[in-house]
VOPAGU-2260 file (C-alpha; in pm, 1 decimal, decimal comma):
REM VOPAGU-2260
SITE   aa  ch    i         X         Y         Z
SITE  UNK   A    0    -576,0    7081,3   10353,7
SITE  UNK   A    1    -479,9    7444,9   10433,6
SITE  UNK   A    2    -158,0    7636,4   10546,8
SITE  UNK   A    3     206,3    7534,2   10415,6
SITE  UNK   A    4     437,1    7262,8   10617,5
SITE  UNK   A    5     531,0    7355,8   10961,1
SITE  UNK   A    6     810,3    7551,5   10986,2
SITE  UNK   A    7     923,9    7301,5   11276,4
SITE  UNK   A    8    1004,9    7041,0   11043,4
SITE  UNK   A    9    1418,0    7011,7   10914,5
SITE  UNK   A   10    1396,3    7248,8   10611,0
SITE  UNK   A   11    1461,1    6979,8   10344,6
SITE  UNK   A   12    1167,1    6771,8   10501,7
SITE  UNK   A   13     958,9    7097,1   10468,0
SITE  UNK   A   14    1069,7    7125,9   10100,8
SITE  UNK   A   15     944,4    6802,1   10024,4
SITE  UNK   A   16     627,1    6813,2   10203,0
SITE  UNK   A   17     536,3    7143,2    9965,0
SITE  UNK   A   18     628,3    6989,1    9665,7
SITE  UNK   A   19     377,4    6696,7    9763,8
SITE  UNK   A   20     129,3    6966,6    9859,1
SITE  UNK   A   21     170,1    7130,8    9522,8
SITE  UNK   A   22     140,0    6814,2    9330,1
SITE  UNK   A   23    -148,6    6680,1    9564,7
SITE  UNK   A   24    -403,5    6564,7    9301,4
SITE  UNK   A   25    -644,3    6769,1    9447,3
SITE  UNK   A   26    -604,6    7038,4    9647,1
SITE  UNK   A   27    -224,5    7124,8    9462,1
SITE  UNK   A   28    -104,8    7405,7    9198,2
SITE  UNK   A   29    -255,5    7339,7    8861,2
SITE  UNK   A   30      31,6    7460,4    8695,6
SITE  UNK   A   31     246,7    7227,2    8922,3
SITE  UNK   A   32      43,5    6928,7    8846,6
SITE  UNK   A   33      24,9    6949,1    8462,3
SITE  UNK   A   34     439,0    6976,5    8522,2
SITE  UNK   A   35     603,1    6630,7    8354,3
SITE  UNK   A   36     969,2    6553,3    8327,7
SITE  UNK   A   37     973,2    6684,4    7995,3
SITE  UNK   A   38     834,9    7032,3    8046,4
SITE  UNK   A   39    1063,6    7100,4    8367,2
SITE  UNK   A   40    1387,8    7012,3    8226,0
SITE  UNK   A   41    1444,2    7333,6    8064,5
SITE  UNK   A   42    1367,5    7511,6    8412,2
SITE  UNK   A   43    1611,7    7260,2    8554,8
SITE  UNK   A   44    1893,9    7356,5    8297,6
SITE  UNK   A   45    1815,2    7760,9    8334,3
SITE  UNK   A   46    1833,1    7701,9    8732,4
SITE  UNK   A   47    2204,1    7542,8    8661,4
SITE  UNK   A   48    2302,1    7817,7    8470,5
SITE  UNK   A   49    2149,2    8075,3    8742,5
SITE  UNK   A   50    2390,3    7902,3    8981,4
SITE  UNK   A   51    2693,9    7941,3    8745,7
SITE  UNK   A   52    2626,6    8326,9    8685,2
SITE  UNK   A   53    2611,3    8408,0    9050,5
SITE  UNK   A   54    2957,1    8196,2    9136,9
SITE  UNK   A   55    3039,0    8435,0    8832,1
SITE  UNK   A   56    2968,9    8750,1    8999,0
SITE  UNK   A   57    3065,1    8634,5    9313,8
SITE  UNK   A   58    2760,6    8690,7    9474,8
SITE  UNK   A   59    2711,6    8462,1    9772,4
SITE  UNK   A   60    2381,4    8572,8    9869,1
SITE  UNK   A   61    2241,3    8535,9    9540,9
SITE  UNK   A   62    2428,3    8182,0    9478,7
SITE  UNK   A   63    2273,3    8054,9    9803,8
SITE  UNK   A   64    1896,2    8148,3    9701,9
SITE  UNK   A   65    1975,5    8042,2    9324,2
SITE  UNK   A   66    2133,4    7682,1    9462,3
SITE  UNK   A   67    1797,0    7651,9    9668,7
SITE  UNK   A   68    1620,0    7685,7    9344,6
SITE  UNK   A   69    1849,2    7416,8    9149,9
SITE  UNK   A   70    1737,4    7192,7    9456,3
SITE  UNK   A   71    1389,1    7258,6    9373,8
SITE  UNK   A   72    1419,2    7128,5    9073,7
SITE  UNK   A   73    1594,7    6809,4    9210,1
SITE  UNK   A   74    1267,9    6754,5    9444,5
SITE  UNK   A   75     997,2    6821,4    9176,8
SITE  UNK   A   76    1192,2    6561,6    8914,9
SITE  UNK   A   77    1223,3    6342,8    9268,6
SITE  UNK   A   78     846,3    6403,1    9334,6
SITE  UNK   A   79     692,0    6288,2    9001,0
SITE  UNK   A   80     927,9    6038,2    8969,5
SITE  UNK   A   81     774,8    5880,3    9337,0
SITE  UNK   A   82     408,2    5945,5    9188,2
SITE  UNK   A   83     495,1    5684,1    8886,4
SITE  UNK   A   84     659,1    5418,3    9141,1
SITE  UNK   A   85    1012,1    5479,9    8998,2
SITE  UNK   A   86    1204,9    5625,4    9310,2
SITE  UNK   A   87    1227,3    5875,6    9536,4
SITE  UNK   A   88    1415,1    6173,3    9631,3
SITE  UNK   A   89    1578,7    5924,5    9940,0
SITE  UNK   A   90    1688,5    5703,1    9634,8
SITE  UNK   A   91    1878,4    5993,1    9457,8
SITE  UNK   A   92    2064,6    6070,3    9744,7
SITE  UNK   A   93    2128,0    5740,6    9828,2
SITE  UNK   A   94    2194,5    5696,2    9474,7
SITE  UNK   A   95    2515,3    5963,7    9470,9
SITE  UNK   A   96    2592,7    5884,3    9825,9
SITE  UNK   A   97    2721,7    5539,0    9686,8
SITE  UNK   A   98    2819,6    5713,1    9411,9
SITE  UNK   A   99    3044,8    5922,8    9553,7
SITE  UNK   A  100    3206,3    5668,0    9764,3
SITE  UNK   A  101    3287,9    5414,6    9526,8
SITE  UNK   A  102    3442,8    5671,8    9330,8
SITE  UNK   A  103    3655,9    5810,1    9595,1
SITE  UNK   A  104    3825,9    5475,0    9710,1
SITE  UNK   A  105    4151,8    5692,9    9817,6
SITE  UNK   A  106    3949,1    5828,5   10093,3
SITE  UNK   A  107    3680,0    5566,4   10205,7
SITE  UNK   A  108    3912,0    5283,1   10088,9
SITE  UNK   A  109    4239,3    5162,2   10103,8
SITE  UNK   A  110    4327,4    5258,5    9734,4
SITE  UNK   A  111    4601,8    5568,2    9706,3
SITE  UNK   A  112    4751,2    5798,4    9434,7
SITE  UNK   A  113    5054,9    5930,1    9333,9
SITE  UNK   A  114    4961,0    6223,8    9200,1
SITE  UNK   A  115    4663,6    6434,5    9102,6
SITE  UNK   A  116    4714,7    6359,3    8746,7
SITE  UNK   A  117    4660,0    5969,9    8845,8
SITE  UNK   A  118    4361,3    6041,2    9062,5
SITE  UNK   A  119    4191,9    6190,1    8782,7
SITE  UNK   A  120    4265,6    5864,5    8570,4
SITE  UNK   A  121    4110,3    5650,9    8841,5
SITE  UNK   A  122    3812,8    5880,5    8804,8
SITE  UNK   A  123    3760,2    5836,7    8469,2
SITE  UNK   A  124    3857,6    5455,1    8527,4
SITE  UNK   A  125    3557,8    5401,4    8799,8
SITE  UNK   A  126    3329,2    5582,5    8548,5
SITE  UNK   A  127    3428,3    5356,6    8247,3
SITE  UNK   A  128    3344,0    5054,9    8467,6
SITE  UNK   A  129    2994,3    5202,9    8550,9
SITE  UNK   A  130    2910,0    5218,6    8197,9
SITE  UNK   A  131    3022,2    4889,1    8107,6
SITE  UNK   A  132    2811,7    4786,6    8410,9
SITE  UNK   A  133    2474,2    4955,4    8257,5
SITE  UNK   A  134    2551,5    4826,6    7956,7
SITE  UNK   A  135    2431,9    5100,3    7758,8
SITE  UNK   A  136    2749,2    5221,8    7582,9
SITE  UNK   A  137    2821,0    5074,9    7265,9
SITE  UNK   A  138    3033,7    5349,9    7181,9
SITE  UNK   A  139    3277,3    5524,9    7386,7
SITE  UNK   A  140    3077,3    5853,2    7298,8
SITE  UNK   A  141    2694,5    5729,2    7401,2
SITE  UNK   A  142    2658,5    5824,0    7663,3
SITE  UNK   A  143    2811,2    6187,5    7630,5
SITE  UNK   A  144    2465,1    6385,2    7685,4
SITE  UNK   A  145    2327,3    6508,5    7348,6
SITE  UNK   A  146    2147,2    6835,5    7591,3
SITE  UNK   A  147    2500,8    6994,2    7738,5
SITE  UNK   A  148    2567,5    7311,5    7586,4
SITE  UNK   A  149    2743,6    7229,3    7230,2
SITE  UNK   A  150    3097,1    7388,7    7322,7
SITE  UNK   A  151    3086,5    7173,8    7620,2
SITE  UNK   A  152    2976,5    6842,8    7467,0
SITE  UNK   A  153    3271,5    6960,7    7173,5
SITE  UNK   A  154    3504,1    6946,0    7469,8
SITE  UNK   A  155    3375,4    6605,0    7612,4
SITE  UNK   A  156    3332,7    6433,6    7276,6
SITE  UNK   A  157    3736,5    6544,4    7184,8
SITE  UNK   A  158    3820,6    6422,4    7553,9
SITE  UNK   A  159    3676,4    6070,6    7530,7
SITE  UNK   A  160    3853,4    6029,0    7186,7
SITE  UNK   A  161    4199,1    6111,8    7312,6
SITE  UNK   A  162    4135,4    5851,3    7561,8
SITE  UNK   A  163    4208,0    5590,7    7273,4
SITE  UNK   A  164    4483,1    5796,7    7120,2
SITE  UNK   A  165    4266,7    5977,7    6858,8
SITE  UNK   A  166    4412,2    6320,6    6923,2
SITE  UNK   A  167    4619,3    6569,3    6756,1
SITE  UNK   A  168    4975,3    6549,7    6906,4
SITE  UNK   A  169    5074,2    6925,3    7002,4
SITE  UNK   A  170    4944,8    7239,7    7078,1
SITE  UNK   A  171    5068,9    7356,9    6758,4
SITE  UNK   A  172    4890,0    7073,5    6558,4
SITE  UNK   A  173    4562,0    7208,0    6679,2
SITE  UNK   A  174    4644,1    7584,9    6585,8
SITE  UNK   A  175    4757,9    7450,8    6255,0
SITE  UNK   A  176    4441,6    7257,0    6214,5
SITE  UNK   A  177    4239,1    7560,1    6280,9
SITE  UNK   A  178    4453,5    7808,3    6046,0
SITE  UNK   A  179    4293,8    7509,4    5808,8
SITE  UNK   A  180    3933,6    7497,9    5885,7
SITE  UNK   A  181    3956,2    7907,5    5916,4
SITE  UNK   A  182    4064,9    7886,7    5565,6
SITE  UNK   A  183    3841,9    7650,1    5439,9
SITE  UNK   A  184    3519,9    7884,7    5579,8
SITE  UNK   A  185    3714,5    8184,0    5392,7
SITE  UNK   A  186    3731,0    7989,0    5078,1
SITE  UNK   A  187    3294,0    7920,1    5116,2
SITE  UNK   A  188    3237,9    8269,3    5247,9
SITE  UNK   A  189    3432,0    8358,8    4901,4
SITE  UNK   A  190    3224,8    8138,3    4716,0
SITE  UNK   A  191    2880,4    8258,1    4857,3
SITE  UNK   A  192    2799,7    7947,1    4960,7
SITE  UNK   A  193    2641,0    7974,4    5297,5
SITE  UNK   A  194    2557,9    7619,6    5371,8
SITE  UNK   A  195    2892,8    7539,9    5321,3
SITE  UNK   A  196    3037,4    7785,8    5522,8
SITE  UNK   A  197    2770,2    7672,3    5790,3
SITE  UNK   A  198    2939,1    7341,7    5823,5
SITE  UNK   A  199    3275,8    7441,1    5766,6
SITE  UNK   A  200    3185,8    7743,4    6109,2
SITE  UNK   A  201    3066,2    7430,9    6278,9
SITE  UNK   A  202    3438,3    7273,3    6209,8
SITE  UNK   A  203    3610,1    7552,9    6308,5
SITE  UNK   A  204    3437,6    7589,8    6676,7
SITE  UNK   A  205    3500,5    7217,9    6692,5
SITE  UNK   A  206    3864,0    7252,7    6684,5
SITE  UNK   A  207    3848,5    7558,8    6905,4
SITE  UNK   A  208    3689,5    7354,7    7159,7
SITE  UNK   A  209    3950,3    7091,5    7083,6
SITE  UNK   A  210    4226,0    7385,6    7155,1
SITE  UNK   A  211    4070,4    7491,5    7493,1
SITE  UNK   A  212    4057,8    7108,4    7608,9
SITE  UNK   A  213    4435,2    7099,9    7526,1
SITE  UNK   A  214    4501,7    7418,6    7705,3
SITE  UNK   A  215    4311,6    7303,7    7992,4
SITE  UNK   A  216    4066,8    7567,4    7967,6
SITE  UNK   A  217    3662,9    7580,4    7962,1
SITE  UNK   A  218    3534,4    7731,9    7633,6
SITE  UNK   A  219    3211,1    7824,2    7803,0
SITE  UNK   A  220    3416,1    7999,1    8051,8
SITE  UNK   A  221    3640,5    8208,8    7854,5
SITE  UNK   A  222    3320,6    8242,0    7643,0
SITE  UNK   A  223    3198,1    8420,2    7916,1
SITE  UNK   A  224    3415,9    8617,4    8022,4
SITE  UNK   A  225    3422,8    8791,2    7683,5
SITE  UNK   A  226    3086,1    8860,5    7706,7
SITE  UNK   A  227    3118,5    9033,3    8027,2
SITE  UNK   A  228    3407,3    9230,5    7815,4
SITE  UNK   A  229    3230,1    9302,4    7563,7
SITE  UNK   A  230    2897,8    9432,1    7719,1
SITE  UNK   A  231    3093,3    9665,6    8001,6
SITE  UNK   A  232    3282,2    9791,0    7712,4
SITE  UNK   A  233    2980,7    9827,3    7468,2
SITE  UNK   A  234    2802,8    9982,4    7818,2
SITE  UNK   A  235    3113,3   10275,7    7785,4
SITE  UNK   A  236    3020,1   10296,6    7414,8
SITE  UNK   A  237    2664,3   10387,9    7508,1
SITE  UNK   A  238    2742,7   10602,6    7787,5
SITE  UNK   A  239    2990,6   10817,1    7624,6
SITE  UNK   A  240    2780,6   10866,7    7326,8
SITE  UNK   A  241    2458,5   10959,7    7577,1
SITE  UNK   A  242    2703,1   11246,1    7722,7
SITE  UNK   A  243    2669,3   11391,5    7425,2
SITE  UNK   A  244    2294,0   11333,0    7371,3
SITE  UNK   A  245    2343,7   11061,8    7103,7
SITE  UNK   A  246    2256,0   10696,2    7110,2
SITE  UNK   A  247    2458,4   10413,6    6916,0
SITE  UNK   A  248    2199,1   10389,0    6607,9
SITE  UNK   A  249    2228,4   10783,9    6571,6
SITE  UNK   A  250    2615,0   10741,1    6563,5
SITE  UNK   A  251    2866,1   10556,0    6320,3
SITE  UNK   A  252    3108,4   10289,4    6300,9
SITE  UNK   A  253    3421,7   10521,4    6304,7
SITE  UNK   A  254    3267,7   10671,4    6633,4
SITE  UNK   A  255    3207,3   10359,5    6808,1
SITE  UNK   A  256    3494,9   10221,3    6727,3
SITE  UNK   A  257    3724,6   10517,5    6852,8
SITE  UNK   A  258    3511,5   10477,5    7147,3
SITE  UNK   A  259    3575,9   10111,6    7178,5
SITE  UNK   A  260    3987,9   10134,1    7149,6
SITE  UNK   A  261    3931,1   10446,5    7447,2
SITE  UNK   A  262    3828,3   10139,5    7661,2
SITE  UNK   A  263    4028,6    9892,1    7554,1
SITE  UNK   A  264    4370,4   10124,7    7600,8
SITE  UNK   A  265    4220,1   10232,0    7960,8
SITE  UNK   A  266    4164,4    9860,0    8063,8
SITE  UNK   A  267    4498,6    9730,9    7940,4
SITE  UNK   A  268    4670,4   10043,1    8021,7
């Protein structure tokens, strides 16, 4: 079969029809056909992030063509999952169409909340039930996914445990805890031992993500918006040091460094 789904059909009818072309045993896409779940989650993930960089740069037109490739990657799991006999892409919308219901009873139901705050408990309420209901979760933490980026599962992990009380009290009780794991990586840095100081970096982010849960902010976020810092500010670096026909590794610390403060005063300033 030749030519690409009419154009006539609703476009998210189209989309699936070329997904089945491209997996059609045999006249599809060889590369599409030796695709499995396995081998497409990391495109999945990559599209996610793609999605979270344009909302980041606020750039509508590239967040709606990088959202059409996130759905792409919704079909082609949807696809090979209707090849095996498992479901189908109408199942996973059906799926989060109840979904999203039952978990919003104060607007298809008659359930109502006080308060933000108490909606937000009923959310996490509805979702405790739906685990029970699987009955997968042994732990409170099973079913946190092991894949989400490992600031963001820090976060999660912290957030399920102060369900139950397990918490640190204050703000201050955090910052004191992590004035303690700073100076337990000091004391292994000191030492020379770097597998110690490994573990004891990997306690210290830990309780940095357990600081920005507490603040109500998301590590990955802020995170990222020091990267943006940094690079436009390394960017200056390099441009200033090209006015004068140099590039960083023919320059020196002191130099870049002046440089540096230059754009840090003019940005604060």
């Amino acid at each position: 079969m030749s030519g690409s789904p009419p154009e006539t059909l609703p476009p998210l009818d189209r989309l699936l029809a070329i997904m089945a072309r491209l997996r059609d045993p045999e006249t599809g896409c060889p590369w599409d056909l030796q695709q499995t779940f396995a081998t497409i989650a990391p495109y999945t993930v990559e599209e996610a992030y793609e999605v979270a960089d344009a909302i980041e740069r606020a750039d509508l037109s590239d967040l709606k063509e990088e959202l059409g490739d996130l759905l792409l990657q919704v079909v082609f799991h949807a696809r090979m999952a209707e090849e095996q006999g498992a479901f189908d892409f109408q199942d996973v919308a059906r799926a989060i169409n109840d979904k999203m219901v039952r978990r919003h009873p104060h607007v298809f139901g008659s359930e109502s909340y006080a308060s933000l705050k108490a909606q937000k408990a009923g959310w996490e309420q509805l979702k405790a039930e739906e685990r029970g209901a699987k009955g997968r979760a042994e732990s409170l933490l099973d079913d946190v996914p092991t894949g989400l980026p490992a600031l963001t599962r820090a976060v999660k992990l912290s957030k399920r445990a102060a369900r139950v009380g397990f918490v640190w009290p204050t703000i201050a009780a955090v910052v004191e805890k992590l004035d303690e794991e700073v100076a337990e990586l000091k004391a292994e840095l000191d030492a020379g031992d770097v597998d110690k100081a490994r573990q004891e970096m990997g306690d210290v982010l830990f309780v940095v993500a357990n600081l920005a849960r507490t603040l109500d902010v998301d590590p990955e976020d802020a995170l990222r918006a020091t990267n943006a810092k940094f690079t436009r500010r390394f960017r200056y670096i390099e441009a200033k040091l090209a006015q004068d026909g140099k590039t960083p590794d023919q320059s020196d610390l002191a130099e870049m460094d002046a440089l540096w403060d230059e754009i840090r005063a003019a940005e604060k300033g």
